[in-house]
C-alpha positions in Angstrom: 67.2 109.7 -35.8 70.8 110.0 -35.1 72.9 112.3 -37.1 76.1 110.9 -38.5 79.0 113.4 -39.2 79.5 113.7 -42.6 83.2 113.0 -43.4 82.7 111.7 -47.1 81.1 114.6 -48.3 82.7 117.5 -46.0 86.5 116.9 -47.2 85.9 115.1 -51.2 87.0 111.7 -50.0 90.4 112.2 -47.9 89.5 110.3 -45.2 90.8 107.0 -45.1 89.0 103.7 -45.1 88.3 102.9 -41.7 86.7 106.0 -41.3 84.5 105.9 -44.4 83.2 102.8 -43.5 82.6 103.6 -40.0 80.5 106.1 -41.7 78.4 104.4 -43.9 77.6 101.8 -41.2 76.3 104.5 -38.9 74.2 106.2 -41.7 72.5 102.6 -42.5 71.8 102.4 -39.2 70.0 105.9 -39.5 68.3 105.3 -42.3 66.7 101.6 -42.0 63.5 102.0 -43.9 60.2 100.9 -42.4 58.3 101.2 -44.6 57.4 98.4 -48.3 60.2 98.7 -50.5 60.0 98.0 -54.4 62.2 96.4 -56.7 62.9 96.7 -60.2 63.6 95.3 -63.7 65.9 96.8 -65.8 64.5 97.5 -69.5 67.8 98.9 -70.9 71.1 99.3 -70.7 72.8 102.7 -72.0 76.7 103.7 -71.6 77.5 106.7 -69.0 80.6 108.6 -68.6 82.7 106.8 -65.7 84.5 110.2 -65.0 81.4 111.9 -64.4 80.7 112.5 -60.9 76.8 113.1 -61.2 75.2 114.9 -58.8 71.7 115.6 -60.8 69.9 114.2 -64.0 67.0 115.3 -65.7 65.1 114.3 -69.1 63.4 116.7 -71.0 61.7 117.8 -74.3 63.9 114.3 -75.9 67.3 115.1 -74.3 69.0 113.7 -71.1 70.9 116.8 -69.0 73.6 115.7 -66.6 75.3 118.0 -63.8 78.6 116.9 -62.6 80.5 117.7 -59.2 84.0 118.3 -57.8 85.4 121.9 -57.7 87.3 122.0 -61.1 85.6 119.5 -62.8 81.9 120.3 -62.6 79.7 120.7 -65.7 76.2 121.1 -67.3 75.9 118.8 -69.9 73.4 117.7 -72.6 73.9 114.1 -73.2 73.2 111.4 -76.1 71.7 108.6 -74.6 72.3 105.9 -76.7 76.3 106.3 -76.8 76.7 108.5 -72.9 78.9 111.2 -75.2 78.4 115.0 -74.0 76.9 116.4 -76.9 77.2 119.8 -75.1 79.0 121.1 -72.6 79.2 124.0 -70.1 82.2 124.4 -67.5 81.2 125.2 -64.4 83.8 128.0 -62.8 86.2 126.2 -60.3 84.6 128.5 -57.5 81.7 126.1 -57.7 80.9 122.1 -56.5 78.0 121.9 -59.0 75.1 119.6 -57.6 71.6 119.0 -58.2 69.8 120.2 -61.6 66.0 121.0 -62.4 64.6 122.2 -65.8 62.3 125.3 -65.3 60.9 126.4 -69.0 63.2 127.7 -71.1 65.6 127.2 -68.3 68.2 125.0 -66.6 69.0 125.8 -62.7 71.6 124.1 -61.1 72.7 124.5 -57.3 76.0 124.5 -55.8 77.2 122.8 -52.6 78.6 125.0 -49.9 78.3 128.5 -52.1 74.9 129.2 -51.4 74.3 129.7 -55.1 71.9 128.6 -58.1 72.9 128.8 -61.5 70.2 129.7 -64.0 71.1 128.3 -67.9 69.4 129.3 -71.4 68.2 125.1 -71.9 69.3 125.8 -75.4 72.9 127.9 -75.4 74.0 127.2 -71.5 74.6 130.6 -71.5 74.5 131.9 -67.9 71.6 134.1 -67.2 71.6 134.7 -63.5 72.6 133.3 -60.2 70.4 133.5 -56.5 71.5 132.8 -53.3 70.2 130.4 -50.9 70.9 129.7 -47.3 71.9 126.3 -46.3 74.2 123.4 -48.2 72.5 122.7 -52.0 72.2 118.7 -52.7 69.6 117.6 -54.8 67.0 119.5 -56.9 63.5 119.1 -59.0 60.4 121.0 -59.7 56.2 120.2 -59.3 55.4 122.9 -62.0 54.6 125.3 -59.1 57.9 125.3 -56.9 61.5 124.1 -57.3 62.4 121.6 -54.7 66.2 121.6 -53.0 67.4 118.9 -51.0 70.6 119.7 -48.4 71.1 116.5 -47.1 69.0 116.9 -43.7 65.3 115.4 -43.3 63.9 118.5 -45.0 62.9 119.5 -48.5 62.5 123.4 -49.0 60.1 124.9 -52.0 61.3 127.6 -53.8 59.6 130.2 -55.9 61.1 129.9 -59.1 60.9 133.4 -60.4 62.6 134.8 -57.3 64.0 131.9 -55.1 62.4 133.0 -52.3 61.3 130.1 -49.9 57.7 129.3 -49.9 58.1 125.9 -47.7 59.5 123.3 -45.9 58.5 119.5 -45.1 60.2 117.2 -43.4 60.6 113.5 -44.8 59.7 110.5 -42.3 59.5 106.8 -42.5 56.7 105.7 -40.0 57.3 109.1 -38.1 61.4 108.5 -38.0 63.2 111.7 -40.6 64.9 110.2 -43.1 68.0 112.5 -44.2 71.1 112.6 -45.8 68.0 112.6 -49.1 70.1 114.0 -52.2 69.7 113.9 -55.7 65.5 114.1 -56.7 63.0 113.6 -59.3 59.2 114.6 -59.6 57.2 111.4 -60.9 53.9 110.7 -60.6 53.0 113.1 -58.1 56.0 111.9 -56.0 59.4 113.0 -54.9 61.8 110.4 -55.6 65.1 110.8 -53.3 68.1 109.0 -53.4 69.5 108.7 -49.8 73.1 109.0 -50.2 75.3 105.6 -50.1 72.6 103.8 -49.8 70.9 101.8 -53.1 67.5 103.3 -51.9 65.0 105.5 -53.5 62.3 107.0 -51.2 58.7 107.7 -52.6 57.6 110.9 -50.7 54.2 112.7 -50.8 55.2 116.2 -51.6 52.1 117.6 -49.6 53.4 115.9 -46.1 56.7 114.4 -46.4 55.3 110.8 -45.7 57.7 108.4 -46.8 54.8 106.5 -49.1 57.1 103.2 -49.8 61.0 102.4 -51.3 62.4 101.4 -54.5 65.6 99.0 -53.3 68.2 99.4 -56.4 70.3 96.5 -54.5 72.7 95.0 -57.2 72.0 97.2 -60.0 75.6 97.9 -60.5 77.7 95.3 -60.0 80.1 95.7 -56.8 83.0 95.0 -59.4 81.8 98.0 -61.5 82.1 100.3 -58.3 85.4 102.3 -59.0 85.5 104.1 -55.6 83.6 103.9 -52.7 81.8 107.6 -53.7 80.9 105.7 -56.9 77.2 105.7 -55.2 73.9 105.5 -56.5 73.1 109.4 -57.3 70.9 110.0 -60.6 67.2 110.1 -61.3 65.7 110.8 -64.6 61.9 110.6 -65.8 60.2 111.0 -69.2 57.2 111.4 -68.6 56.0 111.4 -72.3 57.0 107.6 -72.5 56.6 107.0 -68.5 60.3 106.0 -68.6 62.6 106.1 -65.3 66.4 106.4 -65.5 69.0 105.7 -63.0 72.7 106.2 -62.6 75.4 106.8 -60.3 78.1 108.8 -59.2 81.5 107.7 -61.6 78.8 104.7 -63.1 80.2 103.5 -66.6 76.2 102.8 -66.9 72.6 104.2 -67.6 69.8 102.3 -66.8 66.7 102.4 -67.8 64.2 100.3 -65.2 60.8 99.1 -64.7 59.4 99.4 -60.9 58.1 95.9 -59.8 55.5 97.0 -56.5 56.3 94.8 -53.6 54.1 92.2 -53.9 51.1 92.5 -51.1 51.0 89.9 -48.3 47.7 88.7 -47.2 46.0 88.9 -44.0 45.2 86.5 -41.6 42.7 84.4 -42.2 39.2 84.1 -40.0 38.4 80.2 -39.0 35.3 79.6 -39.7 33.1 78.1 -36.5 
């Protein structure tokens, strides 16, 4: 596949609007999925921040955590829900483009952009523990219960030990044997990795063992174009509770949460024999 150069994301939207969309018509044309794609249903509707650039979401033990981007103005939050308020909130130092966020027991870790550096959280006070390094850009992260898994916007999806951060391994995401990248923000459900793919209204369904692209969930239309401030106000956001088997979505500067049902493309049938 084609790489695209990144202009959106390597100078925080200064270039101007022939170039971004230049852009975004060569990653669509690097990204066309082959393989079935999903829809959706959306069960509920649920305010969200629209001056929160999110960059990761996670759901766990009954509360909704939200890390926000853009050197200055990134955050850990905790969130409420029903009303989008911060019910807590951790700056993150200026130094830092927070971006993708993972839970890890009593922990919250969220990675940086460019700064090579994970953030490890007390869940409970946001006090900062510790940091580790990491080689490479940090997009989107999530854990299996054995590994943490970082995105950095290429084809590949590292495992990390979680204890030390030390890489245990890598796999590299295809679509009928054509790597899929630009794959940000991720959640672990069902024995999947879900992946947004960034400014697109795709979700890839990857087996974590291979990095087979096993089917898409097409989020076309969930927002209203109207509702799109800017045109980084992308689809970047994936929550699961997997107590209730509920799946959350939002985007980047989205004035909404959703909460959605996955409808499975419906199977076409086969040819049929004539009989003699």
């Amino acid at each position: 596949m084609a790489q695209c150069f990144n202009p959106l994301k390597s100078n925080q939207m200064r270039f101007p609007a022939t170039t971004r969309f230049l852009f975004v018509l060569c990653l669509l044309a690097g990204t066309t999925a082959l393989a079935s794609a999903d829809t959706y249903r959306i069960v509920h509707t649920y305010p969200h921040d629209p001056k929160a650039f999110t960059q990761g979401l996670l759901y766990a033990d009954g509360h909704l955590y939200e890390s926000t981007g853009i050197n200055g103005e990134s955050s850990l939050r905790m969130v409420d829900i029903e009303t989008g308020r911060p019910l807590q909130v951790q700056p993150v130092p200026s130094k830092y483009f927070a971006e993708g966020l993972a839970a890890w027991g009593s922990t919250l870790v969220q990675l940086t952009w460019e700064t090579h550096v994970a953030l490890v959280y007390d869940r409970f006070s946001f006090r900062l523990l510790r940091t580790f390094p990491y080689t490479g850009e940090g997009w989107g992260l999530t854990e299996d219960g054995k590994s943490l898994i970082l995105s950095d916007g290429t084809a590949h999806l590292r495992f990390f030990d979680p204890a030390t951060f030390d890489e245990q391994r890598q796999i590299t995401v295809k679509d009928h044997g054509v790597p899929v990248t630009e794959l940000n923000e991720l959640e672990y459900v069902h024995g999947e990795i879900y992946a947004n793919v960034w400014h697109s209204d795709r979700i890839a369904r990857i087996a974590p063992a291979t990095g087979k692209v096993l089917g898409w969930i097409d989020l076309t239309g969930l927002l209203p174009a109207a509702e799109h401030s800017t045109p980084e106000a992308v689809l970047n956001g994936i929550a699961f509770d997997a107590a209730h088997d509920r799946l959350f979505v939002t985007g980047k500067l989205w004035p909404k949460l959703f909460e959605i049902k996955v409808i499975p493309e419906p199977v076409k049938p086969g040819p049929t024999r004539k009989r003699k």
